[in-house]
C-alpha positions as CSV (number, residue, x, y, z in Angstrom):
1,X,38.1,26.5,17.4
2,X,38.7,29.2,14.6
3,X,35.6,30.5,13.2
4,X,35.4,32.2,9.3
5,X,35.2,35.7,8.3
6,X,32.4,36.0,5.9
7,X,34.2,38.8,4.4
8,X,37.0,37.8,1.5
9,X,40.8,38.1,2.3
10,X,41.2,41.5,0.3
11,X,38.1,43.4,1.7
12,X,39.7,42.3,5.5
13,X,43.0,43.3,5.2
14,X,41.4,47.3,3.7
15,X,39.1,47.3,6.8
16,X,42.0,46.6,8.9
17,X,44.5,49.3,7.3
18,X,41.4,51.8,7.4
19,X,40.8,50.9,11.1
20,X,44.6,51.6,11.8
21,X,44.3,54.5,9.9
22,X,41.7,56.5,11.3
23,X,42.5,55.2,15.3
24,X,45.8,56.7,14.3
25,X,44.3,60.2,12.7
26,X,42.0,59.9,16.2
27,X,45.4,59.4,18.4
28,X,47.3,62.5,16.9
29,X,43.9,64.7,17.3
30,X,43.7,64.1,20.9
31,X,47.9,64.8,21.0
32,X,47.7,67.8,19.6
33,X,44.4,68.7,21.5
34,X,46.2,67.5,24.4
35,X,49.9,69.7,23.5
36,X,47.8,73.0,23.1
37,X,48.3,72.7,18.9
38,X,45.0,74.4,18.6
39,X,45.1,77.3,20.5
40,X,45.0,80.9,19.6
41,X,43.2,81.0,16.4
42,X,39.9,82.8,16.9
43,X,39.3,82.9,13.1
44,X,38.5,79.4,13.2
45,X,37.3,78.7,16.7
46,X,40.1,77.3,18.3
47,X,38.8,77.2,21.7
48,X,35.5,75.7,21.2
49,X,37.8,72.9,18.9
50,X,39.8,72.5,21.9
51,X,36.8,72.2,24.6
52,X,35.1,69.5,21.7
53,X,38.5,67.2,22.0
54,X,38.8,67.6,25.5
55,X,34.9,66.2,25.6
56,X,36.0,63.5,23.2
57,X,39.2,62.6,25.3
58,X,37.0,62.4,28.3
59,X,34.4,60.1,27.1
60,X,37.0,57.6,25.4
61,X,38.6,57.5,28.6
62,X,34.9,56.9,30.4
63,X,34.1,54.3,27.5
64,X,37.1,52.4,27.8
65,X,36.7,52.0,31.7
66,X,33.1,51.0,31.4
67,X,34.0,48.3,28.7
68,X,37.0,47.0,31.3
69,X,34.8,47.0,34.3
70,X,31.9,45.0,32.9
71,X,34.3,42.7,30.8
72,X,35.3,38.9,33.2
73,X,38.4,39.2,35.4
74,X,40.9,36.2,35.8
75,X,41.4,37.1,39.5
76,X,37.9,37.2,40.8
């Protein structure tokens, strides 16, 4: 059973190259948060950047558990 997208062909295929787009801007922040990129540059508050994508790392990585753990298993 396939079920219709009530949005046209065009207007998908943007939200989907914006959705790649910006998980992809969101995947290189957390790199370079991750590599140290940010550090040392008190002019523009590097370490409170730094503490901010650590918080955001954390919580995707709490998110993405919770999702998993309440979504059915196969092997239960």
């Amino acid at each position: 059973m396939t079920t219709r997208s009530p949005l046209p062909t065009p207007v998908r295929i943007a939200l989907r190259l914006l959705t790649a787009v910006v998980w992809t801007v969101l995947g290189l922040l957390a790199y370079f948060v991750c590599q140290g990129m940010f550090g040392g540059y008190a002019q523009i508050h590097s370490q409170l950047l730094t503490t901010l994508g650590m918080i955001a790392i954390a919580l995707t990585g709490g998110i993405a558990w919770i999702v998993d753990e309440r979504r059915p298993h196969d092997d239960e």
